[in-house]
C-alpha positions in Angstrom: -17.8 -19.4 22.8 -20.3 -22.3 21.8 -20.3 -23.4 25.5 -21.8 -19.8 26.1 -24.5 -19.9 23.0 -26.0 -23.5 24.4 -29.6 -22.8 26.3 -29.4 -23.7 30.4 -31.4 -27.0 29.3 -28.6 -28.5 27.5 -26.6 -27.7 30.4 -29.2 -29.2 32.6 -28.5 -32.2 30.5 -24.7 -32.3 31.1 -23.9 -35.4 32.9 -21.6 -33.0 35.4 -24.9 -31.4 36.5 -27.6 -32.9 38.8 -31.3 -32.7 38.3 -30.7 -30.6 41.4 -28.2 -28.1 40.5 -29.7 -24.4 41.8 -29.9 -21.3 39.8 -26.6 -19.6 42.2 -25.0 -22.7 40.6 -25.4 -22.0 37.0 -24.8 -18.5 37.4 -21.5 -19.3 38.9 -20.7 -21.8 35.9 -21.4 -19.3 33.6 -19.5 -16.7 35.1 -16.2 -18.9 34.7 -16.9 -19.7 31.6 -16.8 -16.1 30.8 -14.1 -15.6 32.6 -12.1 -18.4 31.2 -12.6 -17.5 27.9 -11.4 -14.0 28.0 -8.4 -15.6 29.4 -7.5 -17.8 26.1 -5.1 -16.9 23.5 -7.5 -14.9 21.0 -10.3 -14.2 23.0 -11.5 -11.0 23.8 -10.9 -9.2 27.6 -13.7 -9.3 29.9 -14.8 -5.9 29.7 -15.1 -6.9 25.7 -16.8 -10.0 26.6 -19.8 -8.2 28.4 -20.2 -5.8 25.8 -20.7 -8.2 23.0 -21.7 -11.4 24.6 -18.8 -13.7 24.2 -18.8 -12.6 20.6 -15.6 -11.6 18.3 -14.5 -8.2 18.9 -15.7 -5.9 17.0 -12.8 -3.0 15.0 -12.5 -0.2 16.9 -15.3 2.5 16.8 -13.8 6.0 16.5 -17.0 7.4 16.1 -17.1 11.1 18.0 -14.1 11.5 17.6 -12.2 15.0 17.1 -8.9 14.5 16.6 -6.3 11.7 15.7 -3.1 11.6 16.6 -0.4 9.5 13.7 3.0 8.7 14.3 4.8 7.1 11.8 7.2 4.3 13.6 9.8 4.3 11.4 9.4 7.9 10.2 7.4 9.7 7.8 9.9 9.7 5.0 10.8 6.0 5.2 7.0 5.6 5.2 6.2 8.0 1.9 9.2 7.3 0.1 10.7 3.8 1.1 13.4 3.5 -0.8 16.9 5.3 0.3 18.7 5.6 -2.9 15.4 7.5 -4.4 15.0 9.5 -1.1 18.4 11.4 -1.8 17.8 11.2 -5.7 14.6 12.8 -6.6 14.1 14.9 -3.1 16.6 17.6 -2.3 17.3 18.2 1.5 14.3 20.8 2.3 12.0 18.2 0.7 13.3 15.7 3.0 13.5 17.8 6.6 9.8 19.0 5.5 8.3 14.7 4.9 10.4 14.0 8.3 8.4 17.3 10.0 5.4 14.7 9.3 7.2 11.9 11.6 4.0 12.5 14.3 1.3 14.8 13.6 -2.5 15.6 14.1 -5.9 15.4 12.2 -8.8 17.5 13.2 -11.0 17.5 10.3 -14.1 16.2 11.0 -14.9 14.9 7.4 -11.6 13.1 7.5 -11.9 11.4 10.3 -15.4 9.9 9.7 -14.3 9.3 5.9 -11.5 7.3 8.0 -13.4 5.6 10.8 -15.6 4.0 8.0 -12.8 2.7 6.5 -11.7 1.5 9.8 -14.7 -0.3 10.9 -14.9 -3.2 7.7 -12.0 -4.7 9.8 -12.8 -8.6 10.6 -12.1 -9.9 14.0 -8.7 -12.8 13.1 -7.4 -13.4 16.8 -5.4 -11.9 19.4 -2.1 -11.2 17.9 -0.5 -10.8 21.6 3.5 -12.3 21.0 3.4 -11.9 17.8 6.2 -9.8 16.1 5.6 -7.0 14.7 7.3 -3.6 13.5 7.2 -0.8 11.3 3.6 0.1 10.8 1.5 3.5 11.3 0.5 4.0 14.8 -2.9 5.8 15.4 -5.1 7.2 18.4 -8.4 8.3 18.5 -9.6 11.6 20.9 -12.9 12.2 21.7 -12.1 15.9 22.8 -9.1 15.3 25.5 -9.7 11.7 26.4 -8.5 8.6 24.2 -11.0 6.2 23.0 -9.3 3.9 20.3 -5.3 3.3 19.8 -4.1 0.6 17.2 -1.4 -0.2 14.6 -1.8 -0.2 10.7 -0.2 -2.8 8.9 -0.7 -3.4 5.1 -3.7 -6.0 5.1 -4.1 -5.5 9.1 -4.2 -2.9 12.4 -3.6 -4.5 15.6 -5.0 -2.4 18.7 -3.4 -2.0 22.1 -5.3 -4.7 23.5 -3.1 -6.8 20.7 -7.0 -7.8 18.9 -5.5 -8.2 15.2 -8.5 -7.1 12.1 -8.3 -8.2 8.5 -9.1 -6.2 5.9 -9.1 -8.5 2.7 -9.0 -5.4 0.2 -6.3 -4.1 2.4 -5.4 -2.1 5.5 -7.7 1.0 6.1 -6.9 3.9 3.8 -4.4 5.9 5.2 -4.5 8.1 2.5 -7.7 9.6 4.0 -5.5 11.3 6.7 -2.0 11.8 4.5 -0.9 15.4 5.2 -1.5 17.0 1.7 1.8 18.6 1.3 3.5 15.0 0.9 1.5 13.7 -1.6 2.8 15.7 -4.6 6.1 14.2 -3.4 4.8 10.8 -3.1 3.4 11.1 -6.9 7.0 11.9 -7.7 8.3 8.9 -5.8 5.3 6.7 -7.8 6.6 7.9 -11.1 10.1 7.4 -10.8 9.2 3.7 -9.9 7.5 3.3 -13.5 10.4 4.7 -15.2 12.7 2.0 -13.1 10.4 -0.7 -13.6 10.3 -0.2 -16.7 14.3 -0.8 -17.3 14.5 -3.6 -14.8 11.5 -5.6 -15.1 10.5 -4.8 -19.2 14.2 -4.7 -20.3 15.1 -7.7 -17.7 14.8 -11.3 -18.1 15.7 -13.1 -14.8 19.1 -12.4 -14.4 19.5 -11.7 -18.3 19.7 -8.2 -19.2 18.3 -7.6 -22.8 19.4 -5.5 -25.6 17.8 -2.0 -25.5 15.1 -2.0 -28.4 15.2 0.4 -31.7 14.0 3.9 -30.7 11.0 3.9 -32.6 9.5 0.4 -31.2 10.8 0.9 -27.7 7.7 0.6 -26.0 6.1 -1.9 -28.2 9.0 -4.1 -27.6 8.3 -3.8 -23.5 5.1 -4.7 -24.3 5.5 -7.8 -26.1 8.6 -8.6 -24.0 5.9 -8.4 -20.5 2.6 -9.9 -22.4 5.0 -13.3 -22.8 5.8 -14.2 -19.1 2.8 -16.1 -17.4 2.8 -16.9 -13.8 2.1 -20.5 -12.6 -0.6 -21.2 -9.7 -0.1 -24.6 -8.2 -2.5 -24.2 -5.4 -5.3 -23.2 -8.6 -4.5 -26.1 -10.3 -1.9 -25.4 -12.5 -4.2 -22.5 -14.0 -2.2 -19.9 -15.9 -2.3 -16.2 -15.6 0.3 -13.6 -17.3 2.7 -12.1 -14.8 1.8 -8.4 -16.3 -2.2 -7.9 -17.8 -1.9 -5.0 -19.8 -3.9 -2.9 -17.1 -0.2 -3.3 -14.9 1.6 -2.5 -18.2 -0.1 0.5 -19.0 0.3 1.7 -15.7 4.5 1.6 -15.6 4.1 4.0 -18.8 2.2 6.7 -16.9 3.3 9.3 -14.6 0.4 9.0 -11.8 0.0 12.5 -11.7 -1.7 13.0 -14.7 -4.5 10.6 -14.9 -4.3 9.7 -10.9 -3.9 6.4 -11.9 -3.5 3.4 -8.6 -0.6 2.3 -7.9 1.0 -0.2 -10.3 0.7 -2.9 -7.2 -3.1 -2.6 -6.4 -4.2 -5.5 -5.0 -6.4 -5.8 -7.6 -4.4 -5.5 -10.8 -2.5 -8.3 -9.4 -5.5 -10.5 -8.7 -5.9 -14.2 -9.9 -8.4 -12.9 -11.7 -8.1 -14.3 -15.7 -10.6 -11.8 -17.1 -8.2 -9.3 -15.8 -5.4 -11.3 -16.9 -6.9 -11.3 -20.7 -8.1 -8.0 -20.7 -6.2 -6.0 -23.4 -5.8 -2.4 -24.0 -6.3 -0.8 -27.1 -4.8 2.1 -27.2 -1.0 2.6 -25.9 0.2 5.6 -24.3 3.4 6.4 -22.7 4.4 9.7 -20.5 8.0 9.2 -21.3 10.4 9.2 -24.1 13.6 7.8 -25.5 16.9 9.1 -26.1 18.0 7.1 -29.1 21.7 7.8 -28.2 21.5 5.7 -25.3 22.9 2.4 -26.1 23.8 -0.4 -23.3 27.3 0.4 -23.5 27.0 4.3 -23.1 28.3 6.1 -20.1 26.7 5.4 -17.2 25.0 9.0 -16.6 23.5 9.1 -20.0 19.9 9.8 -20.1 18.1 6.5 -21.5 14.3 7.7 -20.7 13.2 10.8 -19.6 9.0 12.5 -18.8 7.8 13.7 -22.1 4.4 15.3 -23.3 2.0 11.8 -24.0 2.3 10.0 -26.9 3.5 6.1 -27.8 7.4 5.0 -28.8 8.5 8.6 -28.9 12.2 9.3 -28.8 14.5 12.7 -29.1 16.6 14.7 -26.9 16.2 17.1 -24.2 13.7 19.5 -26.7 10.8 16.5 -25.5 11.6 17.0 -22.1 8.6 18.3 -19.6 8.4 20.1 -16.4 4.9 20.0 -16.1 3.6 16.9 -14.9 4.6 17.6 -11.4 4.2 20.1 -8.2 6.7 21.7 -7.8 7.5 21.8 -11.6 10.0 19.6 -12.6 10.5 15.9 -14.5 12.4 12.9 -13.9 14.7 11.1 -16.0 16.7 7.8 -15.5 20.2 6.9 -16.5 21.4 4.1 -18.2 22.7 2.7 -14.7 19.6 3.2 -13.1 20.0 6.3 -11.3 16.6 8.3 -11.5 16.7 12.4 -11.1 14.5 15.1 -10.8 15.2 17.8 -13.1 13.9 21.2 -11.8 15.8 24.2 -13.9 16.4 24.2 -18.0 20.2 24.5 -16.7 19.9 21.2 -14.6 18.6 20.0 -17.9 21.1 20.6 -20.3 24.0 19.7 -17.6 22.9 16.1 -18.1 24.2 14.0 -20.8 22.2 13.2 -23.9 25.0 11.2 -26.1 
């Protein structure tokens, strides 16, 4: 690449040129230095080369185009909701067969395709991935009316294209959610929230591999809080700087169902940035989308409720009267045993089938 970039009087100056080298000759040197290049690991192909001058590739341009094709590799419901246990927990089978009807299908909305192709084009050029192992991923190509323009993989931080060029997006992989088919997304909010109510057992109620005590009912969620604001994280390559493990912002975020304030996911890239202001920066005000059940002790049965979707408040507690069905589409509300398990309650009768004490 910085052979190409030097002017033909620095070549002229190459010891391995004469004073008499011709004009066919440099041509000809430049032509397999072209040529050479697009033939090293990394470099672009040569029809890339003579569009952009020996320059990195640029992400692909899916401008014009009318439709795009996605296939999910390892299928839509493994990509929407990748976690098998919660798959057969929260979903019933029609809510399955309908995320797997999703495995390969096509966007032709104009607005959603631009809205995606500039998300697409901040990729940076990192090298030519060919070899390299890969799976899983979201597989997409671009139609300009009948003919294919663009084809390339989406990873989480990456795509890789079918000429194997690999782009880096540093704030993450272009958003996919641009061209999510709409009727999964309600069951992906579902997925979302059953995740906070876990999280909230296993990582607030969870010290390494000690399990501790369940808190009073009426300080539950101020003892998660205190329990998370103590752990601190360690960054050796930052010089030893501290950050804590959870900033409030991450807290706050395992207490909300994400469809009521559309709140990000609780691991955004940024949240969990080495960022200290975000690491210090406190919130005020707690408030928590699920309850208590006060009979729920560590030793009770296994398919006790322990916390359940409730209207919002902060360290509330009661029985199935708190219980709400309307924080999701279709209505319904989760709750998680005191093993783990996490449901979706749909009817008042699959309500009081569950056990309370």
């Amino acid at each position: 690449m910085r052979h190409a970039g030097r002017s033909s009087k620095a070549l002229y100056r190459n010891p391995i040129f004469s004073t008499g080298v011709t004009g066919v000759a440099w041509v000809l040197s430049a032509t397999i230095l072209t040529l050479c290049y697009s033939c090293c690991p990394g470099g672009p192909t040569v029809s890339q080369s003579s569009e952009i001058g020996l320059g990195p590739p640029a992400a692909p341009d899916l401008a014009g185009c009318t439709r795009l094709d996605v296939r999910y590799v390892r299928g839509a419901l493994d990509h929407f909701i990748p976690d098998t246990a919660m798959q057969n927990c929260i979903l019933n089978e029609q809510e399955r067969e309908y995320v797997r009807s999703f495995d390969t299908w096509t966007v032709t909305d104009r607005r959603l395709i631009e809205a995606f192709a500039r998300s697409v084009a901040q990729g940076l050029y990192r090298h030519n991935a060919r070899g390299t192992a890969t799976s899983g991923g979201v597989h997409v190509a671009c139609y300009r009316d009948s003919k294919r323009s663009a084809s390339f993989t989406v990873y989480s931080r990456s795509i890789i294209t079918h000429e194997y060029n690999e782009f880096a997006y540093p704030a993450g992989a272009p958003d996919l959610t641009i061209v999510d088919p709409p009727g999964v997304k309600p069951l992906q909010v579902r997925f979302r929230c059953a995740l906070n109510l876990s999280k909230l057992r296993v990582v607030g109620l969870k010290r390494g591999r000690q399990r501790l005590p369940y808190p009073g009912a009426d300080q539950w969620g101020d003892a998660i809080v205190e329990e998370l604001r103590g752990r601190h994280t360690t960054y050796t390559n930052l010089g030893g700087m501290k950050k804590r493990a959870y900033p409030d912002p991450v807290i706050a975020k395992m207490f909300t169902c994400p469809k009521i304030d559309g709140v990000a996911d609780v691991n955004d890239a940024q949240v969990h940035s080495t960022d200290a202001r975000l690491s210090n920066r406190t919130v005020a005000a707690w408030r928590s989308d699920y309850a208590m059940n006060p009979d729920c002790a560590r030793d009770s049965p296994s398919d006790t409720v322990f916390l359940f979707e409730a209207p919002p408040g902060w360290n509330r507690h009661g029985g199935p009267e708190l219980f709400t069905f309307d924080n999701h589409d279709p209505k319904g509300g989760l709750v998680l045993l005191n093993d783990g398990t996490v449901k979706f309650i749909r009817t008042e009768e699959e309500l009081k089938q569950l056990r309370w004490k």
